[in-house]
C-alpha positions in Angstrom: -47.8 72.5 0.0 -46.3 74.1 3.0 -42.8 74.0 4.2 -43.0 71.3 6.6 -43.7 69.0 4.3 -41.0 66.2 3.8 -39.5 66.6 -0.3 -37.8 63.0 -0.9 -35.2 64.0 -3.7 -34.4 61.3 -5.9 -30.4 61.4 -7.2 -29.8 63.9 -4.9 -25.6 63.4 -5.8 -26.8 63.8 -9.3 -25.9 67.1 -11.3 -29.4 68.3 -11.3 -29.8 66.7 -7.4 -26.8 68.8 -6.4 -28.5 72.2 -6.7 -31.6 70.7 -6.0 -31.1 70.4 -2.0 -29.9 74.2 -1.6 -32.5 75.3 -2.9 -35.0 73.5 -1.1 -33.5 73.8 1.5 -33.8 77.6 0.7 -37.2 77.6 1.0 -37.3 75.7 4.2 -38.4 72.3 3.1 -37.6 69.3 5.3 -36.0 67.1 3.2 -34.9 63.3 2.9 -32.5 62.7 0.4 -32.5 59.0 -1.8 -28.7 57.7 -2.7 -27.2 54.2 -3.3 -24.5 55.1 -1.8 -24.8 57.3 2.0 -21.0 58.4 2.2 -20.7 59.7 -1.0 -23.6 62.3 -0.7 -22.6 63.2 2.8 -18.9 64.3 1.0 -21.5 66.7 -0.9 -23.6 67.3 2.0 -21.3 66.8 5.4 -23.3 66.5 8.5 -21.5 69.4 10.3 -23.1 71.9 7.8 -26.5 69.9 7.0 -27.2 68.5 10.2 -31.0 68.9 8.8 -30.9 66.4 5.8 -31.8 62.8 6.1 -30.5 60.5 4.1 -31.7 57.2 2.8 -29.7 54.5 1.2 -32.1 52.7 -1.8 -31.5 51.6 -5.1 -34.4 52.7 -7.5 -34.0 48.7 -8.6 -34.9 47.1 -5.5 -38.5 48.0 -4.8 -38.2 46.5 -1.4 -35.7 49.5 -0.2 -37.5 52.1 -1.6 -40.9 51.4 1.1 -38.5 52.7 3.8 -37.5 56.3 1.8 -41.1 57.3 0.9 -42.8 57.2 4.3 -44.3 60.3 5.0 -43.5 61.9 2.2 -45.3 64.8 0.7 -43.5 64.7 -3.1 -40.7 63.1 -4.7 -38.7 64.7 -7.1 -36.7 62.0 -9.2 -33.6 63.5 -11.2 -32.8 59.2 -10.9 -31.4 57.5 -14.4 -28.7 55.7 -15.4 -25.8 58.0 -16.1 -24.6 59.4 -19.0 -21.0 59.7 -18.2 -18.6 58.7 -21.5 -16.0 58.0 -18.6 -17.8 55.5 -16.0 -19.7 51.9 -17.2 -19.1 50.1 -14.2 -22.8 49.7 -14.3 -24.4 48.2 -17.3 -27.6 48.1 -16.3 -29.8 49.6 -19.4 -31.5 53.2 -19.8 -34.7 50.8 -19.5 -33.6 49.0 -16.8 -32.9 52.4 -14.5 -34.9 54.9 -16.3 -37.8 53.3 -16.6 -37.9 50.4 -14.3 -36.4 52.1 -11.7 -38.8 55.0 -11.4 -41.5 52.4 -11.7 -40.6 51.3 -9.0 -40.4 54.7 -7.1 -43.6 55.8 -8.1 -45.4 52.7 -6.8 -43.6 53.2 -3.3 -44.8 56.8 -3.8 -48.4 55.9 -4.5 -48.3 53.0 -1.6 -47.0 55.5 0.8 -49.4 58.3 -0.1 -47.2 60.6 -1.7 -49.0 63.7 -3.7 -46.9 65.1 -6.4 -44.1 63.6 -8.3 -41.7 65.7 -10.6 -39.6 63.5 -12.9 -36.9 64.8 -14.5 -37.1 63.9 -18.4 -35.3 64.8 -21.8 -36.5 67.7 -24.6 -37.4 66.1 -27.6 -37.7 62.5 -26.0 -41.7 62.2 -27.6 -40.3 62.3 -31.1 -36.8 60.6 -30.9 -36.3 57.4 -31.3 -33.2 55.9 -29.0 -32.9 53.4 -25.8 -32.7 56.8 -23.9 -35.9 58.5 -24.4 -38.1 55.8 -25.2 -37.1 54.7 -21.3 -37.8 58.3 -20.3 -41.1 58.7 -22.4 -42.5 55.1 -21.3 -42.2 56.1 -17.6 -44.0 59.4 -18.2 -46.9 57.5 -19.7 -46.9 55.3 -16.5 -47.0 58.9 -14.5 -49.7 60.4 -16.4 -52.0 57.7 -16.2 -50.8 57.3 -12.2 -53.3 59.6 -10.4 -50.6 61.5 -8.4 -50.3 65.6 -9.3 -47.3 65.4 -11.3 -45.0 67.6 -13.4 -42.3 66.7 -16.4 -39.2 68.7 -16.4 -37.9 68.3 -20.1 -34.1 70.1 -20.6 -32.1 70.3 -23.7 -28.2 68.9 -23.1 -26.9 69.7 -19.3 -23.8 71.9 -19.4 -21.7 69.0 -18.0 -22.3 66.3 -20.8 -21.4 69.2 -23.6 -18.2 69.6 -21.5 -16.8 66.5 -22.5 -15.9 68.2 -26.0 -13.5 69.9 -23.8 -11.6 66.9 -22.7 -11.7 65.5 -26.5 -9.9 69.1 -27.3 -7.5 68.3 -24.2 -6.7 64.7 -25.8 -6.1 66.9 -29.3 -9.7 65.7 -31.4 -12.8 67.0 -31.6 -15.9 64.7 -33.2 -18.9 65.9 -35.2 -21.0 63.8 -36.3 -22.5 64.6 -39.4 -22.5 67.8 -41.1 -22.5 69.4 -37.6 -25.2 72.2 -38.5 -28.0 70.5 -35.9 -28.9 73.5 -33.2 -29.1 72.8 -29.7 -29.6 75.5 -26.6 -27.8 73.7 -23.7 -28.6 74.2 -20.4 -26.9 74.5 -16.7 -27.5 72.1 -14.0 -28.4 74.9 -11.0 -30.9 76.1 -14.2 -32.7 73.0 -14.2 -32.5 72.6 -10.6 -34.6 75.6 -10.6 -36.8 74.4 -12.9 -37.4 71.3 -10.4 -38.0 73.4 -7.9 -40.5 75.7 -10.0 -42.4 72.5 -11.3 -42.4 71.3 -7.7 -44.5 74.4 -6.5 -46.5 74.8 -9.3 -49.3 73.0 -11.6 -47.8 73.4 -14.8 -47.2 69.3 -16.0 -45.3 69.5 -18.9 -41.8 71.9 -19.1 -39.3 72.1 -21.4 -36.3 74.1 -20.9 -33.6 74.9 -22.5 -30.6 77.7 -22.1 -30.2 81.1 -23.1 -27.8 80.9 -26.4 -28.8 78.5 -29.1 -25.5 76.8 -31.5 -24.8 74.5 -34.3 -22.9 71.3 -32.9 -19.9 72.3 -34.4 -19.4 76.2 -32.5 -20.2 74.0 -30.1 -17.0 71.8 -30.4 -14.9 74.7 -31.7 -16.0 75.8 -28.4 -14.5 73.6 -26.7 -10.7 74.2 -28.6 -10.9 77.9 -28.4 -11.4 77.3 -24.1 -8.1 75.3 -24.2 -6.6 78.0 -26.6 -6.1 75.9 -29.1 -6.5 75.4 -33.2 -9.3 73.0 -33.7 -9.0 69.7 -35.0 -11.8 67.9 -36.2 -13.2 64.6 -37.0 -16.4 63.9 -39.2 -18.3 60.7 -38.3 -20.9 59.8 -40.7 -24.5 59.2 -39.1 -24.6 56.0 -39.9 -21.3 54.7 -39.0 -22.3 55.8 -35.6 -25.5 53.8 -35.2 -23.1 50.5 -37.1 -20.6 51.6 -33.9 -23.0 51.6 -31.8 -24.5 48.1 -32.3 -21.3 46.7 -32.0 -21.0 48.4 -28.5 -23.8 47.2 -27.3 -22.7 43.4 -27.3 -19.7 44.4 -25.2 -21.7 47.0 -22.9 -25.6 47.5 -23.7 -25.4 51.1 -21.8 -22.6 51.9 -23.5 -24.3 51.2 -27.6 -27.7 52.4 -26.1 -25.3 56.3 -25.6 -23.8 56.3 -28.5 -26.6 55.8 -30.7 -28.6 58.4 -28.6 -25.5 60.7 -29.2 -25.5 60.1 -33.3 -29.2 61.2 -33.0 -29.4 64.2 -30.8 -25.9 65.2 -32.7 -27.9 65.1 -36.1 -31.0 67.0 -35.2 -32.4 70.0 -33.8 -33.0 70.7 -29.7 -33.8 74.2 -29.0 -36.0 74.4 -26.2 -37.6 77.4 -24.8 -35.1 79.2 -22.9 -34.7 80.2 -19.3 -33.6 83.2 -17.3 -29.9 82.6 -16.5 -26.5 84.4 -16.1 -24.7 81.4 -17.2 -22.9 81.2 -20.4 -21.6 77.4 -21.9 -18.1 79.5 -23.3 -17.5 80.2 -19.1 -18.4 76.8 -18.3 -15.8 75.3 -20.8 -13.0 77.9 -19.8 -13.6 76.7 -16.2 -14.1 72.9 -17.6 -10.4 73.6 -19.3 -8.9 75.2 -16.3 -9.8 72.2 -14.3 -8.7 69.6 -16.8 -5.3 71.5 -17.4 -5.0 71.5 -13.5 -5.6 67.7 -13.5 -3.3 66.7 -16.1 -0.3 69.0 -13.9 -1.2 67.3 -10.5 
């Protein structure tokens, strides 16, 4: 692959998307970058200082507006699936719906349009977990393998920015375990799986797990997330199981909504350690600048 070949990026507003472009961009790709919504991503990426990047406006739903974003396209790198923000459900559209569906979609555009490689960002753990979440991620990773194109699976461990929202529990004075809290995890930073993305993108290597440089119980975890605000820690214990009862009950209000919290009584309950990357970042940092922010907020 050389470097004027055209990358389409996939949930390029995304948190892994975010520190995808730079660093593509880095390297001197030519890139076209895949969003539902133009404006937004050029507030991330203004025109005046990426006069470069093209942007397409698709939804990974609609296979008709997806034809237009993979012409001449080299690879695709998908980071695409519904999100997993506790704080936004204004779409309800299922983990199967997006995360599967949705890249189904893609990666028949992809194949119609000629594309070469695909890199799909996945989950750690996903082949042996049973949940909504990463049976949507695992099906669509059959569909790739069995695709033809070159491909590569990124698989990280927890991003940075979902652990953070332990931090805004501590904020709101609570902070939940669920279960005994002694599962181990190793999260891992967005720009760290970016560079994984980038990594798989130039190499052959199909299937990559990643995960971060310290490894801790889900409750230092949460603790964590007090000591960052400077405060004693106050704990809740949530059974396993009345999680999965909670979350069935959520899902005839919201399905996306049930489908996360029973993928968050799961992943809370077991162990995630994935092979760990070179990085400088620490999660401790990452909440003390998570805190700062939210103390910030709550002033303004």
């Amino acid at each position: 692959m050389n470097n004027s070949s055209i990358i389409l990026v996939a949930g390029a507003n995304g948190h892994a998307g975010k520190h995808i472009v730079p660093l593509l961009l880095e390297r001197g790709y030519r890139l076209r970058l895949m969003t539902r919504s133009a404006s937004r991503l050029r507030e991330t990426f203004p025109a005046a200082e990426y006069p470069a990047l093209e942007i397409v406006q698709a939804d990974i739903t609609d296979k008709a507006s997806l034809q237009e974003a993979c012409k001449g396209v080299h690879a695709v790198i998908s980071t695409v699936g519904a999100s997993l923000d506790m704080n936004d459900f204004r779409d309800r559209r299922s983990f199967h719906a997006v995360d599967y569906g949705g890249n189904v979609n893609l990666l028949a555009a992809a194949k119609a349009h000629g594309v070469k490689k695909f890199v799909y960002l996945s989950a750690f753990g996903g082949e042996t977990t049973d949940t909504a979440y990463t049976n949507a991620h695992e099906a669509f990773v059959r569909e790739l393998r069995q695709s033809g194109l070159e491909y590569s699976v990124v698989r990280p461990t927890g991003f940075f920015y979902v652990n953070a929202e332990f931090v805004k529990m501590a904020q709101k004075g609570f902070g939940m375990i669920v279960g005994d809290g002694k599962a181990l995890t190793n999260p891992i930073h967005e720009e760290d799986v970016a560079k994984v993305c980038v990594s798989a993108l130039e190499g052959t290597e199909r299937d990559i797990p990643c995960g971060g440089a310290e490894t801790f119980s889900r409750e230092e975890i949460v603790r964590m997330a007090f000591e960052a605000l400077g405060r004693k820690p106050r704990l809740t214990r949530i059974p396993f199981g009345m999680m999965i009862a909670g979350s069935k009950i959520a899902r005839l209000l919201n399905q996306r909504l049930g489908e996360m919290v029973a993928f968050g009584a799961v992943v809370a309950t077991k162990d995630c350690v994935a092979p760990a990357v070179e990085t400088q970042h620490r999660l401790a940092e990452y909440f003390r600048n998570t805190a700062r922010h939210e103390v910030l907020a709550k002033g303004s």
